[in-house]
Every structure is written in C-alpha cells, then in structure tokens.
BAVO-589933 format. One record per atom (N, C-alpha, C): x, y, z. Coordinates in steps of 0.2 Angstrom, whole numbers, plus 2048, in hexadecimal, padded with zeros to 3 digits. Example, Ala and Ser with C-alpha at 12.3 -4.5 7.8 and 13.67 -1.06 7.14 Angstrom:
! residues 2
east_north_up
842_7E4_827
83E_7EA_827
842_7F0_827
840_7F5_823
844_7FB_824
840_800_827
END
This chain:
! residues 70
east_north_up
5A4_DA9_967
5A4_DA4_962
5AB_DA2_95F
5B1_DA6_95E
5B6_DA5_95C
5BA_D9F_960
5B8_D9E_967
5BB_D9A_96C
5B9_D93_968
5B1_D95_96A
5AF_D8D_966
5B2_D8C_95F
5B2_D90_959
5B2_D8E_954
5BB_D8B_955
5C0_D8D_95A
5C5_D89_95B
5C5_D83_95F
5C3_D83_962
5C0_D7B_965
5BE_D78_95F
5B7_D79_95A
5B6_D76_959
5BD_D73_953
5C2_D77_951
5C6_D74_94F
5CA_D70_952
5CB_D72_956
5CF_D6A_95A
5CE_D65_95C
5C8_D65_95B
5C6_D60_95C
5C4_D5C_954
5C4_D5F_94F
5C4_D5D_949
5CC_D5B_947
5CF_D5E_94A
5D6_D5C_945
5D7_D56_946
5D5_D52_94B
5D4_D4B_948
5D6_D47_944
5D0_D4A_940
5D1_D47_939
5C9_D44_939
5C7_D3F_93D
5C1_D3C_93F
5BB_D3E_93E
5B6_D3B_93C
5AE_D3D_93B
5AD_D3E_941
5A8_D44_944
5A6_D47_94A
5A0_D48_94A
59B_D44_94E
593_D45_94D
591_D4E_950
58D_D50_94A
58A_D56_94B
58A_D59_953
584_D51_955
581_D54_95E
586_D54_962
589_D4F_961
58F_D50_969
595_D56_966
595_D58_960
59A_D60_961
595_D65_962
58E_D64_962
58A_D6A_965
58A_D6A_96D
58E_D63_96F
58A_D61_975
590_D64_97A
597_D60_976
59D_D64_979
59E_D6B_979
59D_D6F_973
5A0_D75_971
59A_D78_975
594_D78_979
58D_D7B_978
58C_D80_973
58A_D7D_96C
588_D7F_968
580_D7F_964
57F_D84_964
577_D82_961
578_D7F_958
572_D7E_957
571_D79_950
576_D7F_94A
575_D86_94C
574_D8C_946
57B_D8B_946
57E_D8D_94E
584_D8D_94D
58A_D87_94A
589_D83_94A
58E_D7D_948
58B_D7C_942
586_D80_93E
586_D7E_937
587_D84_935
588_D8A_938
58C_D91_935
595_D8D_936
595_D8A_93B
59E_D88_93A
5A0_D84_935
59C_D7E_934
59C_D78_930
59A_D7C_929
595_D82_926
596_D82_921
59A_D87_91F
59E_D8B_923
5A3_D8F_922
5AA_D8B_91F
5AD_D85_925
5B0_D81_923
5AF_D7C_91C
5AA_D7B_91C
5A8_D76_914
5A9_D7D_90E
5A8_D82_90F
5A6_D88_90A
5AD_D8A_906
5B2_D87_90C
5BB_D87_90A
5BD_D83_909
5B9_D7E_90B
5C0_D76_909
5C2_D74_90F
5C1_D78_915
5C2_D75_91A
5C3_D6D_91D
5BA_D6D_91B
5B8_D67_920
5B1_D64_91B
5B0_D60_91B
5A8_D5C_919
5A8_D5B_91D
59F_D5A_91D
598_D59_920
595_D52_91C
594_D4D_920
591_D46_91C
58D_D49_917
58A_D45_914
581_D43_910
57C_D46_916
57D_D45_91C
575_D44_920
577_D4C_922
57D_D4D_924
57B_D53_927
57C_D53_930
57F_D4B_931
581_D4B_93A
588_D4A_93B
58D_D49_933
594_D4B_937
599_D4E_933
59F_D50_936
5A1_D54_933
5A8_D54_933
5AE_D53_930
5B4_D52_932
5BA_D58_92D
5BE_D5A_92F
5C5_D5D_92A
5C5_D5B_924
5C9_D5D_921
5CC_D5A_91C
5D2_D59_91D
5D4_D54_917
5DB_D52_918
5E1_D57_919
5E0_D5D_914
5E5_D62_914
5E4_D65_919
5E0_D68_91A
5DE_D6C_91F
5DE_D6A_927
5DF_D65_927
5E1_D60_92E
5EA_D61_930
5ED_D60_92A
5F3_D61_929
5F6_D6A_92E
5F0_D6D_929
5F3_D73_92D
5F1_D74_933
5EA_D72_935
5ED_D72_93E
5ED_D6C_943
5F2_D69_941
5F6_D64_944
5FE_D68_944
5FF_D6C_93D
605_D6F_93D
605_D76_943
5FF_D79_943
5FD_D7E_946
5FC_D7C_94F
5FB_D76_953
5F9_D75_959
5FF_D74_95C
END
C-alpha cells in the first residue's frame, strides 16, 4: 500500500480535482482503501474531498511541498 499511497500523491500534486473512480481505476484501489487515504490526508490538511464524496484534490500548501519534494 505504501507504493499506491505515493502514486496516489502524484498524481494529486497537481493541484486539480481527481474523480474518486478513475484513481481507484489507475492506482487499483478498492472503495476502503482510497477512503482510508483520502481520509488520512483530509484528517491533516493535506487534501479535501468535495460535498458528494467523488473527488479529491491536495491542498494548496501541501501541493507546495511536493512539487518542492519531486
């Protein structure tokens, strides 16, 4: 899981809204896990998750740091 959980960051340092299914679809990730990631990162400031619950993107600061770190 640690692989994906870095994938999924790089793919979020973006900056950009990223719908739920297609990073379950790239990362193969089940439902449990991408919402054990996504709430991990939302539990620190990381990252928000919309209203619905289908996307999820960095935050400003936090995008910062890995852009500085890639």
């Amino acid at each position: 899981m640690p692989h994906k959980l870095s994938r999924l960051l790089e793919i979020l340092s973006d900056g950009k809204w990223h719908e739920a299914h297609q990073l379950k679809l790239t990362l193969g990730l089940t439902d449990r896990d991408l919402w054990e990631m996504t709430e991990f990162l939302g539990k620190y400031d990381f990252a928000e998750v919309d209203e619905t619950g289908n996307r999820v993107k960095v935050k400003k600061d936090f995008r910062k740091i890995l852009t500085q770190t890639a």
